[in-house]
Structure formats: structure tokens, C-alpha cells
C-alpha positions, 0 to 999 in steps of 0.5 A: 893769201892762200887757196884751199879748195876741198874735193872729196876724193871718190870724184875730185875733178867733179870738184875742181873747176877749171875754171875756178883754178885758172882765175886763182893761179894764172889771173889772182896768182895765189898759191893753190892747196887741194884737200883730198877729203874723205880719204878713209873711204877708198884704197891707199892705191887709189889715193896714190892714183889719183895723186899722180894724176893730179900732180901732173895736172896741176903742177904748181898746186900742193896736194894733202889727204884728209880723214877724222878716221885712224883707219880706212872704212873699206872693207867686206861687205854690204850696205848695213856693214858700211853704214856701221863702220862710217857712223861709229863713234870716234876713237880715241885714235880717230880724234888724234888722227884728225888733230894730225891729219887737221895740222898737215892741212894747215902746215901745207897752207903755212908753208906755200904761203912762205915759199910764195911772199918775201918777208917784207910783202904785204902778204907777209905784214901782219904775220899770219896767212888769210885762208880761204876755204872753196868748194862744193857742197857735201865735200867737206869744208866745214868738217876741216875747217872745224878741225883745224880751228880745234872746236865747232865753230862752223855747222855742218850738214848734209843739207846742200847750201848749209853754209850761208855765209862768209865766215872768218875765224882764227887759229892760235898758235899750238891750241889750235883752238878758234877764236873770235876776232874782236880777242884778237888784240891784248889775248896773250896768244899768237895767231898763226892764220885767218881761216875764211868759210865760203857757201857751196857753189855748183856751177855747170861743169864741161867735161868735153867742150868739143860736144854739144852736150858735153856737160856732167849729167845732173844725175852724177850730181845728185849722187856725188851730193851736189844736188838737194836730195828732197828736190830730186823728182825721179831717182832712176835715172841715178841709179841706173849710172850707179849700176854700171859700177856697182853691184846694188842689189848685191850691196842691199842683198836683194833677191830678185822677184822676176814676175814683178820687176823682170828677169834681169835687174834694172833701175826700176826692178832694184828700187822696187826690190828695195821697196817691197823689202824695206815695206815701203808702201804708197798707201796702206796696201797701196803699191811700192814706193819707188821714189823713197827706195830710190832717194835712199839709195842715192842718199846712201851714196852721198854718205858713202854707205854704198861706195860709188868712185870714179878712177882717173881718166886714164883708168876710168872705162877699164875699171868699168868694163870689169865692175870692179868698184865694189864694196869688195875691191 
């Protein structure tokens, strides 16, 4: 009865295919929600850019912002600092930011679901919304699904393609606690939505479809996670998007050895600064290893250690122009 597709918010139209939201809302005519996931990691402005811009693209579609964290990860800083605010502990704050944050979710869901189906439709029959729950991997389906549930009932990975399976699971009324469906009948609560789990797709997408080559480069996926990072066969050509964005040898403090890697940064001189910092070694005294420095950068970014976004269409090539999506900003 309902659509959620879940986007990470450092790149949402990567994750949007148009596709998909033609098929939904014009040939299905199902009410569409996008979840903004992973909202902690960037700036309230660019939150409230990037939902002006949206709300204008999709008209009909509702919007709602996601996070497990009470407060933003963004902040000072280099890769160390980041990583240690990402992977603390949750708080006592943080658990009840994502039982609120998880509510809305579903409130939305509940809601346009209401808005969209008389009383007397068969949607609305047997008294609670099916939801399902599309989107790529990495971006977050089964954190919020397992929120919204209230227990862990969907595994979660940084794998791609971890979710292998349709998986259907229900939400009792005020619990917010998953159940199995054979306790559906005679277990004394109310249900108040089906919650369906689907495996992650990437398809092809076409960003300008008047060029030959208008399609996303394969590197911007495998720095937004789209892509498996142990079947990555050469990093330097994600690295080198990553920075025209970002100041990486900054982020990783790396101090820059002109006689081995040149006078001025490159892909091959910040992996290999990396390398020889981190005693990364092809062999035991054997030469640096780039392809491990590289495939840690790039698995920094997919985790948000190292902050790689992209501004609405409107504003992307300024931001560019000025470097100004670092850590510091």
C-alpha cells in the first residue's frame, strides 16, 4: 500500500532512480515516502537544501529525515576523530532519538496511507498498511526497518547484497516490537503495519541522457557503497574524484614525501603516503601497498569517516569550485 525508498543523504538522487518513481507513482499509483537516512552525518543547512530540492522534484512524495544519533557527527577534525564519534557507543539519548526518529518513519507511512485509501477500500480492509522498504545497498534499509520493528530482526552489514531475501515482518501497536506472522492471530495486540524488506539493486543510472556517456561512473559507486569493496581491482581512479572535494592528505595528516610521490598530490602520491604511514608493505621489505591504502580510503568514505557529499544540482559546481565540503565546514 506504501512505498518507502530509503536514500543516504550525502548523495540522494544517486539513490532515486527515476525510473523506479515513475513505475510507483504514475503506473502503480502508490504513495511514495523517501527516508533521508544518515542525517547526523552532515549540516542542518544542507539537510534543509537538499529537502527544498527534493520537495520540488517530487511534489507528491513525502519526505522525513532519519538518524540513531541525538546529535550531528560533523564536526573538527581528521579521520581518527570522525571514526571515534561514528562508532561510539549509543546513548541513552541516542536510543531515544531513534524510537522518535523510527515513530516518524512510520507515522508518515501511516498517514499517506490514510490520505490516500477511503475507509471502505481494500487497502484499508484488513486495518493496517503493507510497507515496503526499497533501496540500495549501504544506504540503510535494515537499520530503519529494525528500528521501526523495535528489535533486530533484519541483519545488517556493510556487505553489498546482505539482505538476500524478501522479508516480511509486523508492528504491534505502542510496543513497536516485531513479531512473527503466524502470532498474528488470537496474540491479544493490534497490528498497525506489515513491514517488507527487499535486497539491494543498483541498476545503471543516466544522469543526462542527451550524452553517449551519460551514465554514473562506476567510481562514484564504489565510494558511496554501491559497489563491493573487495572486488574493487584499482582505487585510483575513486580517489582521485574523492579529491576534487576533499582535502584527503589533510583528513589523514599525511605530509607529502616529494622525492617518492612528486611535488604535488595526486591519487597515487596520498594512497602511497598512506601506505608508507600506515606500514602497509607488498612483502616483507617489499614496496608500498597501494591497493590496501586505497581500499581503506574508500571504505572510510562508504562509512562516513572520511565526509564525501554532493549539494543539490543547483549548488554542486560552486561548492566544487571552493573545496568546501570538508570535515571543517
Amino acid at each position: 500500500s506504501v512505498v518507502v525508498i530509503v536514500v543516504d543523504i550525502r548523495n540522494p538522487l544517486l539513490h532515486i532512480p527515476i525510473a523506479l518513481y515513475e513505475y510507483i507513482v504514475h503506473d502503480m499509483k502508490l504513495p511514495l515516502v523517501l527516508v533521508l537516512n544518515k542525517v547526523d552525518l552532515v549540516s542542518q543547512e544542507f539537510i534543509d537544501e537538499w529537502y527544498g530540492y527534493l520537495s520540488e522534484k517530487f511534489p507528491t512524495t513525502k519526505i522525513v529525515g532519519y538518524t540513531s544519533k541525538a546529535k550531528s557527527t560533523l564536526g573538527k577534525g581528521g579521520v581518527a576523530h570522525r571514526r571515534k564519534l561514528i562508532t561510539s557507543h549509543l546513548t541513552k539519548a541516542d536510543r531515544q532519538a531513534t524510537l522518535v526518529n523510527s515513530r516518524k518513519v512510520l507515522d508518515v507511512c501511516i498517514s499517506v496511507w490514510k490520505e490516500r485509501y477511503t475507509v471502505d477500500s481494500v487497502q484499508r480492509a484488513k486495518g493496517y498498511p503493507t510497507i515496503g522498504f526499497v533501496g540500495h545497498p549501504n544506504v540503510g534499509k535494515s537499520s530503519v526497518l529494525n528500528s521501526i520493528i523495535g528489535s533486530k530482526v533484519v541483519s545488517v552489514s556493510r556487505t553489498c547484497g546482505h539482505t538476500k531475501h524478501w522479508q516480511t515482518h509486523f508492528v504491534r501497536e505502542e510496543t513497536g516490537a516485531g513479531i512473527e506472522e503466524e502470532t498474528e492471530e488470537g496474540s491479544g495486540d493490534k497490528i498497525i503495519a506489515e513491514l517488507c524488506d527487499s535486497p539491494g539493486l543498483v541498476f545503471p543510472f543516466i544522469w543526462d541522457k542527451s550524452q553517449e556517456d551519460g551514465f554514473v561512473a562506476r567510481h562514484v559507486y564504489e565510494l558511496c557503497g554501491l559497489y563491493p569493496i573487495p572486488q574493487i581491482r584499482e582505487t585510483f581512479s575513486a580517489i582521485r574524484i574523492l579529491a576534487e572535494y576533499v582535502e584527503v592528505e589533510r583528513l589523514y595528516n599525511l605530509k607529502q614525501d616529494t622525492e617518492s610521490y612528486g611535488e604535488e598530490w595526486s591519487p597515487y602520491g596520498i594512497i602511497g603516503t598512506l601506505a608508507d604511514k600506515k606500514g602497509y608493505t607488498l612483502s616483507k621489505g617489499g614496496g608500498p601497498d597501494l591497493h590496501r591504502a586505497g581500499l581503506e580510503i574508500i571504505r572510510d568514505v562508504v562509512d562516513g569517516y572520511v565526509l564525501l557529499v554532493w549539494n543539490p544540482p543547483a549548488t554542486d559546481q560552486k561548492v566544487k569550485e571552493n573545496r568546501t565540503l570538508s570535515h571543517e565546514d
